[in-house]
PDB file as gemmi writes it, atoms N, CA and C in Angstrom:
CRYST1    1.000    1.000    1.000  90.00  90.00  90.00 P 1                      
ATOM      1  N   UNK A   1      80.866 101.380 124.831  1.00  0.00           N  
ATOM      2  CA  UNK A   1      79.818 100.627 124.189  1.00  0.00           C  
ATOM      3  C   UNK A   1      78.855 101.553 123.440  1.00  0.00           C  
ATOM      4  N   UNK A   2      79.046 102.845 123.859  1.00  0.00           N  
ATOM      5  CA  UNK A   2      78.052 103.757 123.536  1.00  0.00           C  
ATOM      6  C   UNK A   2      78.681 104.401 121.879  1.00  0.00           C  
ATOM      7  N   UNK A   3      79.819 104.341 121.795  1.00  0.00           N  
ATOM      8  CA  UNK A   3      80.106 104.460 120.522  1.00  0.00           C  
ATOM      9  C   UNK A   3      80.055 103.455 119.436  1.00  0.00           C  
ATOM     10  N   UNK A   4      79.887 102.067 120.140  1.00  0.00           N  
ATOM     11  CA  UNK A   4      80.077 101.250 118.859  1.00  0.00           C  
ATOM     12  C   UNK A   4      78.200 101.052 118.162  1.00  0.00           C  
ATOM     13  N   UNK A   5      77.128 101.706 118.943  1.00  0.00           N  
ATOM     14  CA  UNK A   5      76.367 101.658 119.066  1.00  0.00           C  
ATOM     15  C   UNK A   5      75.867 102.613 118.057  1.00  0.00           C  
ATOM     16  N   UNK A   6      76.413 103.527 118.026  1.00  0.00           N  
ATOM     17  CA  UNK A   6      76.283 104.910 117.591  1.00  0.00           C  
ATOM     18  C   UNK A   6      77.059 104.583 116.204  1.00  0.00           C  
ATOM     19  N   UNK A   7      78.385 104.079 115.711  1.00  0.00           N  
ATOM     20  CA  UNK A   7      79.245 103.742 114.571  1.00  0.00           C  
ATOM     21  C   UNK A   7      78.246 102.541 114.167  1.00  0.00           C  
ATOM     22  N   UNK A   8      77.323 101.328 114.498  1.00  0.00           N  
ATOM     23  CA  UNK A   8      76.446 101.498 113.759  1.00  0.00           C  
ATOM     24  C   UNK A   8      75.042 101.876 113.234  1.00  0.00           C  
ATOM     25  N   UNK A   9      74.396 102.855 114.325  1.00  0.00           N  
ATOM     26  CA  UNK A   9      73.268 103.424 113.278  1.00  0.00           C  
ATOM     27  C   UNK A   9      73.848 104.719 112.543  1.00  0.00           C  
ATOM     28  N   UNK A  10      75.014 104.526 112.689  1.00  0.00           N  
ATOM     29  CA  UNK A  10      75.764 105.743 111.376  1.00  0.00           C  
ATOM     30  C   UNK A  10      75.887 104.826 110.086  1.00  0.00           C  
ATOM     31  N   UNK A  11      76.100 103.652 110.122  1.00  0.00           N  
ATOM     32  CA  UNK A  11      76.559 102.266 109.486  1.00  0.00           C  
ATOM     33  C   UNK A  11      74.983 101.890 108.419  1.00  0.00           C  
ATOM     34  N   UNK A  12      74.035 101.658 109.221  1.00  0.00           N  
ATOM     35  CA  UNK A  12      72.811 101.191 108.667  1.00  0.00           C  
ATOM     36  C   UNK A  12      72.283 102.745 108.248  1.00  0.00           C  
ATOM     37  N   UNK A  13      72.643 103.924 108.620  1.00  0.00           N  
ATOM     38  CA  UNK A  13      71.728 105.049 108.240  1.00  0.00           C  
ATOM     39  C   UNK A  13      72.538 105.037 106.856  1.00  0.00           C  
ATOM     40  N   UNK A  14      73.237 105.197 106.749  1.00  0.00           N  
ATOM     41  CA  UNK A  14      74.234 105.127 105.598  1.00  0.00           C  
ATOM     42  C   UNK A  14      74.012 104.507 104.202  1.00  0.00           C  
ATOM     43  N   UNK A  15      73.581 103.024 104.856  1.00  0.00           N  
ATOM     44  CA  UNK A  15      73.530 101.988 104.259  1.00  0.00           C  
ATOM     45  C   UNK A  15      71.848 102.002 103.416  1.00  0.00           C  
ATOM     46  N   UNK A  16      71.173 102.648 104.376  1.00  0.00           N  
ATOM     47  CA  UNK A  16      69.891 103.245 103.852  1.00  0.00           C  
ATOM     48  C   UNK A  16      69.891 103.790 102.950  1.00  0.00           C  
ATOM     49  N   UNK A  17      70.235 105.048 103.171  1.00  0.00           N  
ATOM     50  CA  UNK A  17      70.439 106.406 102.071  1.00  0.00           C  
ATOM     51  C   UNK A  17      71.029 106.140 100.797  1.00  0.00           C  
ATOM     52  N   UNK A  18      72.180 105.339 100.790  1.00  0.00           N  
ATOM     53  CA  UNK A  18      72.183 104.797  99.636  1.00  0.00           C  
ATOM     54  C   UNK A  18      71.492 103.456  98.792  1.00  0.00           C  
ATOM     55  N   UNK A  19      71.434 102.315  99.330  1.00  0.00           N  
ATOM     56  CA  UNK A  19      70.343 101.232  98.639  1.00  0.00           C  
ATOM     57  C   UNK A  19      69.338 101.767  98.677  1.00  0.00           C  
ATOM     58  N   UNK A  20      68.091 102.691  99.302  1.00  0.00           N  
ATOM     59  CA  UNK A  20      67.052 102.508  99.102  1.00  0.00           C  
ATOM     60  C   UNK A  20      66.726 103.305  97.929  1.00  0.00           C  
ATOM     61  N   UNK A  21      67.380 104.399  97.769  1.00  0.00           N  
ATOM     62  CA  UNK A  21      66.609 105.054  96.310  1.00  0.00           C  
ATOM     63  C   UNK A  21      67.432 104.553  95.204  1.00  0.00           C  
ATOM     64  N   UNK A  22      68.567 103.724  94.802  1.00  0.00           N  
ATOM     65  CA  UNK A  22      68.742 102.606  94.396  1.00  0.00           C  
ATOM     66  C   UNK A  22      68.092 101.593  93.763  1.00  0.00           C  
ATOM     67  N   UNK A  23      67.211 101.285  95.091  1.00  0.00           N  
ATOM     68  CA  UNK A  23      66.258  99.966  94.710  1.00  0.00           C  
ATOM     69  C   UNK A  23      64.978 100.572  94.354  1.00  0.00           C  
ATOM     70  N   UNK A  24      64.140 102.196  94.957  1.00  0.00           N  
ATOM     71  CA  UNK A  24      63.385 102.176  94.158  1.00  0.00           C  
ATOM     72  C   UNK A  24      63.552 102.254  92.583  1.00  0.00           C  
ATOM     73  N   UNK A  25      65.044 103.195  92.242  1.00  0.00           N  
ATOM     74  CA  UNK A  25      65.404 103.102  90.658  1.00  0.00           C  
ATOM     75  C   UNK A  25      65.250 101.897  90.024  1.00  0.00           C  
ATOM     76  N   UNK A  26      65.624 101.342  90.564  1.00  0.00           N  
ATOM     77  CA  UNK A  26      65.691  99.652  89.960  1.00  0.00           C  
ATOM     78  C   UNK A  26      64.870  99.123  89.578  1.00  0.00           C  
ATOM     79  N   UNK A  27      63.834  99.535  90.609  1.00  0.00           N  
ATOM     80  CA  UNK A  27      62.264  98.904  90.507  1.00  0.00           C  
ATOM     81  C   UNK A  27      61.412  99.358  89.780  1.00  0.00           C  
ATOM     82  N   UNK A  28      61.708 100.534  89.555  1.00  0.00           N  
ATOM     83  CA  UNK A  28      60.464 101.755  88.637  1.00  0.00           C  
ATOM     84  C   UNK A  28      61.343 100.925  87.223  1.00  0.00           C  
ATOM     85  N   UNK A  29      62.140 100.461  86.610  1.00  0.00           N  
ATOM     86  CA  UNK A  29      62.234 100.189  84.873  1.00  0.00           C  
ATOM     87  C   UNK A  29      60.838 100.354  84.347  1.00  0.00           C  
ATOM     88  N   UNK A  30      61.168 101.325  83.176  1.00  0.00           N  
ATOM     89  CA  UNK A  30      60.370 101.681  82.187  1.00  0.00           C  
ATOM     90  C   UNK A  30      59.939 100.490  81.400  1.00  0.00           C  
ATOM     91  N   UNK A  31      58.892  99.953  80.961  1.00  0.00           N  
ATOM     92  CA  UNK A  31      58.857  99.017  79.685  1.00  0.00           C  
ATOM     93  C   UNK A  31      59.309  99.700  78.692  1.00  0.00           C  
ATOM     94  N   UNK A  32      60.204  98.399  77.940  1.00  0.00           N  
ATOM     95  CA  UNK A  32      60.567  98.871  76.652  1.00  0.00           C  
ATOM     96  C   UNK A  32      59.124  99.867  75.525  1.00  0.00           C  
ATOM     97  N   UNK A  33      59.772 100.496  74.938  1.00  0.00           N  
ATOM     98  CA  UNK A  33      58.926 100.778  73.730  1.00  0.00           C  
ATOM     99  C   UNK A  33      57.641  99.995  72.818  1.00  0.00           C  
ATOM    100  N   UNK A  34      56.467 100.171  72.529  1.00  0.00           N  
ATOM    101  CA  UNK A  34      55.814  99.050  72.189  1.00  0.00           C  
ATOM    102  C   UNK A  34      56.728  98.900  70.718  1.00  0.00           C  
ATOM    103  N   UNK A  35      57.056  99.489  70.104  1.00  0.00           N  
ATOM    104  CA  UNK A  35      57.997  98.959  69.190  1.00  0.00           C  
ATOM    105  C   UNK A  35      58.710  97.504  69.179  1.00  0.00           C  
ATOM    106  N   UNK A  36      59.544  97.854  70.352  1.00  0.00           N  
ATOM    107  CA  UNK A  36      60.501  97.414  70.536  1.00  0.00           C  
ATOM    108  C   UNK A  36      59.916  95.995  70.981  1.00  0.00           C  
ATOM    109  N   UNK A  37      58.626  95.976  71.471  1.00  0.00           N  
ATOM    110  CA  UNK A  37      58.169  94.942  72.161  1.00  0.00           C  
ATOM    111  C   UNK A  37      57.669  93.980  71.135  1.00  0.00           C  
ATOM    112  N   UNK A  38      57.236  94.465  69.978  1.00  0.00           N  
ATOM    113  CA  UNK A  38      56.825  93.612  68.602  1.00  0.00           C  
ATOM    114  C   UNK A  38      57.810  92.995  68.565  1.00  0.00           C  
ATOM    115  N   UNK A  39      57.558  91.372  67.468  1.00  0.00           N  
ATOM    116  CA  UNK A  39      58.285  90.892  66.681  1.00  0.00           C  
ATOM    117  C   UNK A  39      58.483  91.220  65.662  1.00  0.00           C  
ATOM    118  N   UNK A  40      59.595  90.267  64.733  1.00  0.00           N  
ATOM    119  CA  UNK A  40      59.877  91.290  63.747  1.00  0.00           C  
ATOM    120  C   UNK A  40      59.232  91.463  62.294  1.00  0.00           C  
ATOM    121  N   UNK A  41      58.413  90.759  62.097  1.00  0.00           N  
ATOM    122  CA  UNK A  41      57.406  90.743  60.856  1.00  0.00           C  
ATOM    123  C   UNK A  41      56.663  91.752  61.321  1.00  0.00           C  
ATOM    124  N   UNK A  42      55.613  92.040  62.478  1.00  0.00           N  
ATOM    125  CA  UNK A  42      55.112  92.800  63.299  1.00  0.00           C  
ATOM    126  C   UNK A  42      55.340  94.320  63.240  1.00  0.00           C  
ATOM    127  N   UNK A  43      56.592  93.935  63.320  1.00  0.00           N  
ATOM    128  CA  UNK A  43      57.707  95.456  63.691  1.00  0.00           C  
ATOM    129  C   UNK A  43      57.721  96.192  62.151  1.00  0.00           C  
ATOM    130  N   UNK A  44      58.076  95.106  61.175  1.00  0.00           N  
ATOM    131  CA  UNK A  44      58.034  95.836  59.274  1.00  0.00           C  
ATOM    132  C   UNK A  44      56.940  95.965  59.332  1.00  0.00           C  
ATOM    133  N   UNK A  45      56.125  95.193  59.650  1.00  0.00           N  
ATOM    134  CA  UNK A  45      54.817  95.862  58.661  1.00  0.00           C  
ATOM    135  C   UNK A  45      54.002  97.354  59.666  1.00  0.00           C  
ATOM    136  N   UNK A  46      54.252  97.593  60.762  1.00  0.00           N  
ATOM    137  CA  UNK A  46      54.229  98.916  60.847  1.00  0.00           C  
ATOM    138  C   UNK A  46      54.890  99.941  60.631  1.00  0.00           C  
ATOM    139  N   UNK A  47      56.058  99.543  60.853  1.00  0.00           N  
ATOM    140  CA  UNK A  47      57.072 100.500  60.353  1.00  0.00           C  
ATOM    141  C   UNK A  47      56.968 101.186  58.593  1.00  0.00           C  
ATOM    142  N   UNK A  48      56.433  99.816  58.155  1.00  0.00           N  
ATOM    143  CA  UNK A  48      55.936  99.851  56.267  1.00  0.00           C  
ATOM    144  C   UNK A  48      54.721 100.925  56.403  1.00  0.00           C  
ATOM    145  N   UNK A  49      53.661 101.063  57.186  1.00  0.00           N  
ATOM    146  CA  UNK A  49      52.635 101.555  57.756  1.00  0.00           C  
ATOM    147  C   UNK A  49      52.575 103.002  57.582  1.00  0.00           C  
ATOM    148  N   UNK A  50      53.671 102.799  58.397  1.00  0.00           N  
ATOM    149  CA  UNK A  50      54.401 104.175  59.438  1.00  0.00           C  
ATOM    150  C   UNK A  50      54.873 105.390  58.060  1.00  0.00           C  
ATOM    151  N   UNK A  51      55.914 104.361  57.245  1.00  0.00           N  
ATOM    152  CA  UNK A  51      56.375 105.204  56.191  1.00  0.00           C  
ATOM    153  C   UNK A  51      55.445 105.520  54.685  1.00  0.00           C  
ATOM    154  N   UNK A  52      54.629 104.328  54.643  1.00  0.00           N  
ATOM    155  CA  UNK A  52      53.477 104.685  53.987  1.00  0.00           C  
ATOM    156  C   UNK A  52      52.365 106.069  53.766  1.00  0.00           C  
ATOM    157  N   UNK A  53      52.553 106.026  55.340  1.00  0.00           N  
ATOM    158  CA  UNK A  53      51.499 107.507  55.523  1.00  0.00           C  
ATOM    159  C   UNK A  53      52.161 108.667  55.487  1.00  0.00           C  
ATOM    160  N   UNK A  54      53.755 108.698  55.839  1.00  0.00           N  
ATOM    161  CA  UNK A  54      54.292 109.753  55.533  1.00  0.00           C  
ATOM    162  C   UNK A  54      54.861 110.087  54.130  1.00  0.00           C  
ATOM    163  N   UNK A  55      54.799 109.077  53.002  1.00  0.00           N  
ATOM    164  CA  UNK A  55      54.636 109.270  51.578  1.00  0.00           C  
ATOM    165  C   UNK A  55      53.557 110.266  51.403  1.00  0.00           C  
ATOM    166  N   UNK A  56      52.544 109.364  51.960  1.00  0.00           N  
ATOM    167  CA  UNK A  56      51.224 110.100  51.447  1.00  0.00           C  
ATOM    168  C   UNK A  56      50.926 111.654  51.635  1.00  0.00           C  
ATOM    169  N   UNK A  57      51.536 111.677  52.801  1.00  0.00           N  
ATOM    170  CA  UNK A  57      50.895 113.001  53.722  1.00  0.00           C  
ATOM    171  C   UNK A  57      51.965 113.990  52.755  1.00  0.00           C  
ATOM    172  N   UNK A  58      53.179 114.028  52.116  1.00  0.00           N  
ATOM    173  CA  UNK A  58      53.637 114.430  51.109  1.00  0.00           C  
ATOM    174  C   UNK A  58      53.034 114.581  50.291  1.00  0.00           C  
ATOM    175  N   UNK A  59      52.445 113.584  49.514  1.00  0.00           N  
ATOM    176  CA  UNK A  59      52.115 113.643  48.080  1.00  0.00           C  
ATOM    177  C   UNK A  59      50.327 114.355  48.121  1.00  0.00           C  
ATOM    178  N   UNK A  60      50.152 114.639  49.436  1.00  0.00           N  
ATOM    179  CA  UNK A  60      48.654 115.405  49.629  1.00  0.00           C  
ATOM    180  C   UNK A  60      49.076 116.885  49.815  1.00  0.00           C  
ATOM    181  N   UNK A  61      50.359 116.872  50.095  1.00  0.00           N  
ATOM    182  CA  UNK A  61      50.716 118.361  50.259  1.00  0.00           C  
ATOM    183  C   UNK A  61      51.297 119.038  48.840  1.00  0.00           C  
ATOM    184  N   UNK A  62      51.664 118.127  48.095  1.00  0.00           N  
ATOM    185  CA  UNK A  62      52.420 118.428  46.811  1.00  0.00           C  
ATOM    186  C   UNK A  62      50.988 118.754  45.855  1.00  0.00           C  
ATOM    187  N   UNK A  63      49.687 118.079  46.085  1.00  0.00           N  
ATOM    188  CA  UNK A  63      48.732 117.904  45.159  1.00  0.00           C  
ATOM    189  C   UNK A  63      48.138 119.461  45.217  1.00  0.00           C  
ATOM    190  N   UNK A  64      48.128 119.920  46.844  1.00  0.00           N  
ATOM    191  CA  UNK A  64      47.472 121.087  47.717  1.00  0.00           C  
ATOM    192  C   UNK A  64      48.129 122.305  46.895  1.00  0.00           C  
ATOM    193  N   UNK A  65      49.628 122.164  46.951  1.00  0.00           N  
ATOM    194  CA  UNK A  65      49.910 123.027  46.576  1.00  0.00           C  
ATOM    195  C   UNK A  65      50.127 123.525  44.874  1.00  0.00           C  
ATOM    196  N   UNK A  66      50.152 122.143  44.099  1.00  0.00           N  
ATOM    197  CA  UNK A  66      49.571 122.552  42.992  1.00  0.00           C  
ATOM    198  C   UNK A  66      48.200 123.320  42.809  1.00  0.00           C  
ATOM    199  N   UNK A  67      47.506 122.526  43.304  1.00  0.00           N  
ATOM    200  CA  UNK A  67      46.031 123.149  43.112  1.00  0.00           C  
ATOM    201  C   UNK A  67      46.118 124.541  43.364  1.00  0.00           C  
ATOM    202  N   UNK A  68      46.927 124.809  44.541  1.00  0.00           N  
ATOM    203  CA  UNK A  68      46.575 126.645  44.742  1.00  0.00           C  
ATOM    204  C   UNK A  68      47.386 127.603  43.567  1.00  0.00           C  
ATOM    205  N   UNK A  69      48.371 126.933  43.031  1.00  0.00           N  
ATOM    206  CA  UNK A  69      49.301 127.531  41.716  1.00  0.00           C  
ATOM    207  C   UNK A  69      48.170 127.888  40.736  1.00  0.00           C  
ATOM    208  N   UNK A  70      47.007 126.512  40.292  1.00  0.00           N  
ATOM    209  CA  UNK A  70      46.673 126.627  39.468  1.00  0.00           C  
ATOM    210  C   UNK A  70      45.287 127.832  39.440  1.00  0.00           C  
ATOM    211  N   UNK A  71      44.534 127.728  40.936  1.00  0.00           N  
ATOM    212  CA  UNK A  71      43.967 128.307  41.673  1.00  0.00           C  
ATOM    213  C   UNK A  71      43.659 129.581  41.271  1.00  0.00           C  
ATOM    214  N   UNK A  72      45.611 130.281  41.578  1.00  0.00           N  
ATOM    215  CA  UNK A  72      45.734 131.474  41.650  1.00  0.00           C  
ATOM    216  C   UNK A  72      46.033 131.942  40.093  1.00  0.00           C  
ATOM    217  N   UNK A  73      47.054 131.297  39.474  1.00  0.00           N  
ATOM    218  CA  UNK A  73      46.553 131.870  37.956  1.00  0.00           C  
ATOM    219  C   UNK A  73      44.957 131.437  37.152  1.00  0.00           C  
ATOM    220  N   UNK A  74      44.099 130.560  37.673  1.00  0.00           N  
ATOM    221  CA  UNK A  74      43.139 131.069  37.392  1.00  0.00           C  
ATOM    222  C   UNK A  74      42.086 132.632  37.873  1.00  0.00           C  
ATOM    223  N   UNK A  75      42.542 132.609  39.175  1.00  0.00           N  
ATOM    224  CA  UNK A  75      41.683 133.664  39.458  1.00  0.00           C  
ATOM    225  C   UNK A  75      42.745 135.124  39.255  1.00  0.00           C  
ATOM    226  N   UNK A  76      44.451 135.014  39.060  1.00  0.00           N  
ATOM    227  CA  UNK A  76      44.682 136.197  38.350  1.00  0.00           C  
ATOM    228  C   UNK A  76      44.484 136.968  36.464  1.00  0.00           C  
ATOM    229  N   UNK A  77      43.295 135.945  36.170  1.00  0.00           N  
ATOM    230  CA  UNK A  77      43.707 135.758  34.315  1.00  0.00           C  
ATOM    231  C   UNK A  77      42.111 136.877  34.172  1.00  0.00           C  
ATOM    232  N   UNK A  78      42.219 137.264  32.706  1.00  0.00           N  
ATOM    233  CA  UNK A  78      40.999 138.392  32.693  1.00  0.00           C  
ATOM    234  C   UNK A  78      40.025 137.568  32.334  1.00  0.00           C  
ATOM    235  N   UNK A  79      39.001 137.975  33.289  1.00  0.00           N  
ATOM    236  CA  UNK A  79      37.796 137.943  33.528  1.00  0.00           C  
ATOM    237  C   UNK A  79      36.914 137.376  31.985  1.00  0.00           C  
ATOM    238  N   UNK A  80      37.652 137.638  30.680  1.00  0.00           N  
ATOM    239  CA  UNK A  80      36.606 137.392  29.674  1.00  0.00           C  
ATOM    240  C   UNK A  80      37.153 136.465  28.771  1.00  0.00           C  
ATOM    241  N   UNK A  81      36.863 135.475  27.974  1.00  0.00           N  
ATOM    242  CA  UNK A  81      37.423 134.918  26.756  1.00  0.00           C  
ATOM    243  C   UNK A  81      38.143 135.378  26.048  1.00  0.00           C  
ATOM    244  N   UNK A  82      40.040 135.398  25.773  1.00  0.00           N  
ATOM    245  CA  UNK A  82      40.407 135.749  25.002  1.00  0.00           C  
ATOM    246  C   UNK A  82      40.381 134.810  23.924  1.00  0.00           C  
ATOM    247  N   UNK A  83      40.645 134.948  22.615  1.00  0.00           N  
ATOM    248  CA  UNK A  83      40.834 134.430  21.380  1.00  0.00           C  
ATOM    249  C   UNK A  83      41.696 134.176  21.318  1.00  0.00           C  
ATOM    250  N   UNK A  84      42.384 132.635  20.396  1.00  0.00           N  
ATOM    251  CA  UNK A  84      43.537 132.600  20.012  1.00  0.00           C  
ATOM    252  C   UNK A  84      43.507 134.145  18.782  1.00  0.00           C  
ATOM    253  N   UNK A  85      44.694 134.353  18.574  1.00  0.00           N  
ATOM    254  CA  UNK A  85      44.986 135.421  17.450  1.00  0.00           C  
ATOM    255  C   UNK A  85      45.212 134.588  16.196  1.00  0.00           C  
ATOM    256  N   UNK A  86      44.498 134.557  14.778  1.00  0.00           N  
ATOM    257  CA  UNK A  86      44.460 134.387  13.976  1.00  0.00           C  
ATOM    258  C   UNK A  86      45.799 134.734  13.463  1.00  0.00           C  
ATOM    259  N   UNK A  87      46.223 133.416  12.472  1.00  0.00           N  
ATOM    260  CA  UNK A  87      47.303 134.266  11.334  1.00  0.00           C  
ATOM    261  C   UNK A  87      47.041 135.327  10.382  1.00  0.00           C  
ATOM    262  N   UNK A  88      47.319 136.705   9.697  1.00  0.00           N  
ATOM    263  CA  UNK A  88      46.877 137.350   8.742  1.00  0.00           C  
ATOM    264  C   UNK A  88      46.926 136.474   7.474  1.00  0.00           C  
ATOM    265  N   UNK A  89      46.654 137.369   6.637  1.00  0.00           N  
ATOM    266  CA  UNK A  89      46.657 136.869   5.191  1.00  0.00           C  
ATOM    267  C   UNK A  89      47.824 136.793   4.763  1.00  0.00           C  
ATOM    268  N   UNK A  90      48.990 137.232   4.864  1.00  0.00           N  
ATOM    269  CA  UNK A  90      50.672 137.121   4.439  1.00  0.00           C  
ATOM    270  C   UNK A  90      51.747 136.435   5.395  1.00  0.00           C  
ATOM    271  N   UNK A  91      51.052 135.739   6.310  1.00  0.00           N  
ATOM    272  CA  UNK A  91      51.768 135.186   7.696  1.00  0.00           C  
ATOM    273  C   UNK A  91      52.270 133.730   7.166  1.00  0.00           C  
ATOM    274  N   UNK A  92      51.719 133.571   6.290  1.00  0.00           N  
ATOM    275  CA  UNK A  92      52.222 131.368   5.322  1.00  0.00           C  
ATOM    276  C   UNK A  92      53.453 131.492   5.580  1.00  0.00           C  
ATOM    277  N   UNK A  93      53.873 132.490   4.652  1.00  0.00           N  
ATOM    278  CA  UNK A  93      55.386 132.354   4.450  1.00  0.00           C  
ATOM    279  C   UNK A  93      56.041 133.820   4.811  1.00  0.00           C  
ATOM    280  N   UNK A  94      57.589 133.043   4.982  1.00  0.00           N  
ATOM    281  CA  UNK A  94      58.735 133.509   5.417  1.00  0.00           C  
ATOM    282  C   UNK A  94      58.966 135.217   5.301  1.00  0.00           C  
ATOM    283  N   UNK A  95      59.186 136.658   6.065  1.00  0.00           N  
ATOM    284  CA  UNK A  95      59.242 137.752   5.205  1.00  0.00           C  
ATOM    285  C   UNK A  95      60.696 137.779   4.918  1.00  0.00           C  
ATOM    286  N   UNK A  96      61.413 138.507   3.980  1.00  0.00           N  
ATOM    287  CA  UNK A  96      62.630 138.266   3.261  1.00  0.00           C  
ATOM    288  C   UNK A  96      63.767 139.564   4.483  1.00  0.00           C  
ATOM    289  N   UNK A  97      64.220 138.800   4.831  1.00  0.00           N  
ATOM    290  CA  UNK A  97      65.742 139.859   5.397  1.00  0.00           C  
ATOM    291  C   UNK A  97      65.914 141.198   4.619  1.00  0.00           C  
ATOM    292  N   UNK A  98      65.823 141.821   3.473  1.00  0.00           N  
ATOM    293  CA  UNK A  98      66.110 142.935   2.953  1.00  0.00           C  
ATOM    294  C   UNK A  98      65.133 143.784   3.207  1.00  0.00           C  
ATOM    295  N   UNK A  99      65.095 145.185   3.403  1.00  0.00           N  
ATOM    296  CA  UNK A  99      64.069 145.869   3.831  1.00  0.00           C  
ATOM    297  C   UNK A  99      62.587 145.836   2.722  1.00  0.00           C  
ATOM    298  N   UNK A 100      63.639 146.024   1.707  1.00  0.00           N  
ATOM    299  CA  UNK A 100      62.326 146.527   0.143  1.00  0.00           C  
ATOM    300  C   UNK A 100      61.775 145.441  -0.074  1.00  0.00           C  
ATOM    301  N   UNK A 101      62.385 144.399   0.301  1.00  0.00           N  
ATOM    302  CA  UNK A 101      61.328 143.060  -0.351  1.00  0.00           C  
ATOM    303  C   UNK A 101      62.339 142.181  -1.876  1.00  0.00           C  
ATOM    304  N   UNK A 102      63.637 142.689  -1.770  1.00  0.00           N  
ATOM    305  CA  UNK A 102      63.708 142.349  -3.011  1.00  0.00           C  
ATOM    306  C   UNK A 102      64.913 141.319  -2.506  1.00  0.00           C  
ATOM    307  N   UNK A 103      65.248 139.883  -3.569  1.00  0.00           N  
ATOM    308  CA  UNK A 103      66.196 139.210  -2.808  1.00  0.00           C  
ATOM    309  C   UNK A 103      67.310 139.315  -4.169  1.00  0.00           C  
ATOM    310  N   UNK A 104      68.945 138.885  -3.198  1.00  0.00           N  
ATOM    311  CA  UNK A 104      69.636 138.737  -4.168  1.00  0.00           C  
ATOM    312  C   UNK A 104      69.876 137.591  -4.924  1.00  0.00           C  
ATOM    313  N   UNK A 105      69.325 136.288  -4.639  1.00  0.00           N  
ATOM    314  CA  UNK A 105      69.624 135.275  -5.428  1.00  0.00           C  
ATOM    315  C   UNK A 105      68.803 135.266  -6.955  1.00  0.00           C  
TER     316      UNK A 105                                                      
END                                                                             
């Protein structure tokens, strides 16, 4: 009698060890995602939101980094007003391909 006694609190210890951390798994479920928990008009228009700001956050980095292009060739250019360079007095027209100046037609 002393063994069948013993075969079962081997039976229920058993039976423990496995259902109970089991059932706490079971019991702890995560809630879904709040995502996931929206409906679906709900769900686009954040998601629209969502991708909205990461346009932006682009097009603030694209603006940033122009600005420092322009930034830096301003602050590498000399320090004083250059001039456009004037045309000379013989610059109108064309100079002729032959060295001396003289053409064959």
């Amino acid at each position: 009698m002393a063994t069948g006694i013993h075969r079962a609190a081997i039976y229920l210890g058993a039976w423990v060890a496995v259902a109970l951390p089991a059932a706490t798994a079971w019991a702890d479920l995560a809630p879904p995602p709040l995502i996931k928990r929206l409906d679906g008009p709900t769900r686009a228009k954040v998601l629209a939101a969502l991708a909205g700001l990461i346009i932006l956050g682009f097009g603030m980095v694209a603006l940033i980094w122009l600005g420092a292009r322009v930034t830096q060739r301003y602050r590498n250019s000399t320090p004083y007003h250059r001039p456009t360079p004037r045309p000379g007095e013989h610059d109108w027209a064309k100079k002729p391909l032959g060295g001396d100046g003289k053409t064959d037609l």
